[in-house]
C-alpha positions in Angstrom: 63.1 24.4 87.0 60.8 26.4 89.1 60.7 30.4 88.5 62.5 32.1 91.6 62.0 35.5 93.0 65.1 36.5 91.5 63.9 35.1 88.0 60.7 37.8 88.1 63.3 40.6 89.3 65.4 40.0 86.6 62.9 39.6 83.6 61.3 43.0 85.1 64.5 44.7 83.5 63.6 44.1 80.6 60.9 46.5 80.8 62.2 49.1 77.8 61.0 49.6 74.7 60.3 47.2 72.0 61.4 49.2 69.2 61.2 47.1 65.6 63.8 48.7 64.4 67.6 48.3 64.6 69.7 51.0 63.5 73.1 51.0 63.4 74.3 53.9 64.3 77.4 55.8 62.0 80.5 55.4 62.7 82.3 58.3 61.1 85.3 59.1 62.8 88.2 56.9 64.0 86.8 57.8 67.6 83.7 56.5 67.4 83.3 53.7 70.1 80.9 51.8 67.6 83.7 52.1 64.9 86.6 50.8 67.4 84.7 47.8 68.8 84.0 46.8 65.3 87.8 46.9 64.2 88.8 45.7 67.6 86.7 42.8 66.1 88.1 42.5 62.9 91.4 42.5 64.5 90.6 39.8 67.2 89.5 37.4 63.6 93.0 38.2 61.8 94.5 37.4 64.9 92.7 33.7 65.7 92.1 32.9 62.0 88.7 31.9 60.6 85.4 34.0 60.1 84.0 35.4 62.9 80.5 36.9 63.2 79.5 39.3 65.9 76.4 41.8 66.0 75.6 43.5 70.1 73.0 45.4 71.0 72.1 47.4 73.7 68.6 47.8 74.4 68.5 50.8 76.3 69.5 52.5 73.9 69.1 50.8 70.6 72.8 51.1 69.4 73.5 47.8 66.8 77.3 46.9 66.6 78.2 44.4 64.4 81.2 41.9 62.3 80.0 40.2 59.1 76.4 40.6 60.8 74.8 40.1 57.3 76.8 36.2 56.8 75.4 33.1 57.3 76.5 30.8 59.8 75.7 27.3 61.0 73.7 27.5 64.5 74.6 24.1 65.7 73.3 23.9 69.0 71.9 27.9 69.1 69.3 26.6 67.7 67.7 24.7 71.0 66.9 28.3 72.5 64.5 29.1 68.9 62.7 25.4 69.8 62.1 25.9 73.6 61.2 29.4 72.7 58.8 27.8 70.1 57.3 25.3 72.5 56.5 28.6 75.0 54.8 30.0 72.4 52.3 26.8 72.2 51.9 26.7 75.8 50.7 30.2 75.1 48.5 29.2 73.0 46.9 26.4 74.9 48.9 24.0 72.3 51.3 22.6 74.7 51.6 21.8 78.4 55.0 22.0 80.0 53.8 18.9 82.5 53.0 16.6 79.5 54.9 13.7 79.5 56.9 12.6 76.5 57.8 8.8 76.7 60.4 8.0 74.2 62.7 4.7 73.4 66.3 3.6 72.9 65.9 3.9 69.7 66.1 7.2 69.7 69.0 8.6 71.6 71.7 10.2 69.5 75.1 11.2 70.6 75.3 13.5 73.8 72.2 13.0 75.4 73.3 13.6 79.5 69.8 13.7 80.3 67.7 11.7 78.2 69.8 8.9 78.1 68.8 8.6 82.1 65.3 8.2 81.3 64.5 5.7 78.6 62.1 3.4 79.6 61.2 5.0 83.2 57.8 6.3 82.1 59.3 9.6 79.7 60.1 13.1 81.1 57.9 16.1 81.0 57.8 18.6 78.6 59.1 21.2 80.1 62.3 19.0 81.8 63.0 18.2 78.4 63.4 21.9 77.1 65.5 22.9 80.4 67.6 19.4 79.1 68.1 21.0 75.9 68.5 24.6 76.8 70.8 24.5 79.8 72.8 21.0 78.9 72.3 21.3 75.4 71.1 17.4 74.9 70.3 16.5 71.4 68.0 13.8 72.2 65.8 16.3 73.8 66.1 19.0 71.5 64.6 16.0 68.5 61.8 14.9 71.1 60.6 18.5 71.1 61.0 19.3 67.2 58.9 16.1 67.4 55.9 17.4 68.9 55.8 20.8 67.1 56.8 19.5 62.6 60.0 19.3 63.0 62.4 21.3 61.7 60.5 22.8 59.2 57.7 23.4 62.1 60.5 25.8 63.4 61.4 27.7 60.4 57.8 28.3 59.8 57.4 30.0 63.2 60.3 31.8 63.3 59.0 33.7 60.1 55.8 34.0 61.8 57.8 36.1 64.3 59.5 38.1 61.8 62.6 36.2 60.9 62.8 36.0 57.1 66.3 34.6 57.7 66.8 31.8 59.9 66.7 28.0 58.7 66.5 24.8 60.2 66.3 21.8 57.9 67.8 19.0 59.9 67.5 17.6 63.2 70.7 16.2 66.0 73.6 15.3 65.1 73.7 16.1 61.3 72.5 19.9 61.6 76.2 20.5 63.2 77.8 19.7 59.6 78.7 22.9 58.5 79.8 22.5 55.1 81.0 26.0 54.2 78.7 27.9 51.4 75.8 25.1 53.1 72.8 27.6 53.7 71.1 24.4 55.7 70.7 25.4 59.8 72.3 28.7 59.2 71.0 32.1 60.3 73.2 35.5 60.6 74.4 37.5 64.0 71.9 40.2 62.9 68.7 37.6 62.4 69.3 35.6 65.7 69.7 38.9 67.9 66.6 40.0 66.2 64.8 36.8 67.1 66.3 36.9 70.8 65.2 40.2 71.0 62.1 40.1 70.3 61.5 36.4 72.0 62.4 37.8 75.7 62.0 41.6 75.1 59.1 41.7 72.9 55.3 40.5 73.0 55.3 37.0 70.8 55.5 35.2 74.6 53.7 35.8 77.5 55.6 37.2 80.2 55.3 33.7 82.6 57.0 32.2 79.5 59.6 34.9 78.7 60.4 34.7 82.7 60.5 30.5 81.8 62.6 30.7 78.8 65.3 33.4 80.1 65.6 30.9 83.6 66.6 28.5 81.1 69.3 30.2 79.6 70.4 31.7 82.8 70.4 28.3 84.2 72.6 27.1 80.8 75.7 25.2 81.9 78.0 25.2 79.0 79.0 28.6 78.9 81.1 29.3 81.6 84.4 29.7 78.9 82.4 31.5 76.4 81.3 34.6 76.6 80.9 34.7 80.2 84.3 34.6 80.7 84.8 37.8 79.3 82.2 39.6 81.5 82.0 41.4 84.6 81.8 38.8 87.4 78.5 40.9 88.7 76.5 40.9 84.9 73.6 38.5 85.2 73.9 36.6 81.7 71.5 33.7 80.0 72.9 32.1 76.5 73.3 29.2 74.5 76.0 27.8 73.0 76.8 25.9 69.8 79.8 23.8 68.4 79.8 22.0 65.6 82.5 20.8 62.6 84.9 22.8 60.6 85.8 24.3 63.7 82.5 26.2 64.9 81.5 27.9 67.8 78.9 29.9 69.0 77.0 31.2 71.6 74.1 34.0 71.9 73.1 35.2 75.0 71.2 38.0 77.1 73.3 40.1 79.5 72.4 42.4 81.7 74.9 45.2 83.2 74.3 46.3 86.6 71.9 49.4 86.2 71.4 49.1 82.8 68.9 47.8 80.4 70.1 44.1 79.0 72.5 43.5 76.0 71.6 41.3 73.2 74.8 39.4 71.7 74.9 36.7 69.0 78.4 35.4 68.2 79.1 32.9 65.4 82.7 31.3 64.7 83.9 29.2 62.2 86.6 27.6 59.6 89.6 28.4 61.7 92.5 25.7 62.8 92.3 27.3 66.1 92.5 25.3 69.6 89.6 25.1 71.7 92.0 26.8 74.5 92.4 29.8 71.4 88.8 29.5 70.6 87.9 29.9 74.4 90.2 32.7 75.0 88.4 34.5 71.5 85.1 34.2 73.1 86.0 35.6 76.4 87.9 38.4 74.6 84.4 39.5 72.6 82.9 39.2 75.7 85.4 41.7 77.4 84.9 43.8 74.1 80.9 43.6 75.0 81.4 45.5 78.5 82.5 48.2 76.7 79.4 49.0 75.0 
């Protein structure tokens, strides 16, 4: 998609300090705000069933809130916003061109592929449609093509500790990554590690700004969050995520929000092994998100 005006104005916010560290700040009386969004959490997962996995934080001023932060979850489709971030980051580098064309074959589409499955044998798509395919549709064709052209799934990891993530894994590529055996530690990461990587992806300095403007108008532009978080949100906050749903029940989405005046929120949320409905699941997402404008 082509970078707007409004795209420029809105990666400008994110003009505050890239501090390395996240502290959490303590939470030692029943009135601290930190301490009651953090039950309120707790609650919300005794209530829906299931483990739920939350860490927020707001930039401006570098407060970390977080629910089972430290645990592993399965990223499922999460993991499309690490790869077109990682395929910025070889454009950077004069690696990768966004107008390359990839052509690929029947042969290898895999289940939900809205976009990709338009364009076999019509010449290929370019690079960069490809990553807005996988970022704002979330189609698992295009998110193999491009672990294709950069190793793979082990191409990613690599990077990503390259960046500072000691945590996150990917070892599989569309549709078997969503299996989510529980104890698995395959395509798993924790709240804490993927808000770290978000952070420092359209905050810090590993992209270039034209690519951290590209890769936020991607998840901006992402189409399969409306009953996630956004839901929960003030109808006026600006928000870019990506979701993730995969078996035993999971669901996820990680996102960049920015309040009016204020400098933008990082959230990660990771759910999983509960019997809910996706209606119950839905409504759980919205109601972090709700629990997210209070911070």
């Amino acid at each position: 998609m082509s970078i707007t005006r409004r795209n420029l104005i809105g990666a400008s916010l994110l003009a505050v300090p890239a501090l390395w560290s996240l502290n959490v700040l303590a939470a030692d009386s029943g009135t601290s705000p930190e301490l009651s969004i953090e039950r309120q959490l707790a609650a919300l997962e005794r209530r829906h069933g299931g483990r739920l996995g939350v860490a927020i934080l707001d930039t401006g001023t570098q407060r970390l809130i977080s629910h089972r932060g430290d645990e592993r979850f399965a990223m499922c489709s999460t993991f499309k916003a690490l790869t077109a971030a990682h395929v910025l980051a070889r454009v950077d580098r004069k690696e990768e061109d966004l107008s390359r064309v990839i052509v690929y074959g029947q042969d290898q589409l895999v289940t939900y592929s809205p976009v990709t499955e338009k364009h076999t044998g019509e010449g290929g798509l370019s690079v960069g449609s490809i990553c807005e395919a996988a970022v704002t549709l979330s189609d698992n064709t295009a998110a193999n093509l491009l672990l294709d052209s950069f190793g793979g799934p082990k191409g990613l990891t690599a990077w990503l500790r390259t960046i500072g993530d000691q945590t996150t894994r990917l070892d599989r590529r569309e549709p078997e990554l969503n299996e989510n055996r529980p104890g698995d530690l395959q395509d798993t990461t924790t709240p804490i590690a993927m808000l770290h990587s978000l952070r420092t992806l359209v905050i810090g300095d590993v992209l270039s700004g034209a690519s951290k403007v590209q890769l936020i108008a991607w998840l901006v532009s992402n189409k399969t969050g409306d009953q996630k978080l956004r839901a929960g949100l003030p109808k006026g906050w600006r928000v870019g995520d990506k979701t993730g749903s995969g078996s035993n029940n999971a669901s996820n989405d990680v996102a960049i929000i920015w309040p009016t005046g204020r400098p933008p929120l990082i959230v990660t949320v990771y759910y999983s092994e509960s019997k809910a409905s996706s209606e119950q699941i839905n409504s759980l997402m919205a109601e972090v998100g709700r629990l997210v404008a209070k911070v």
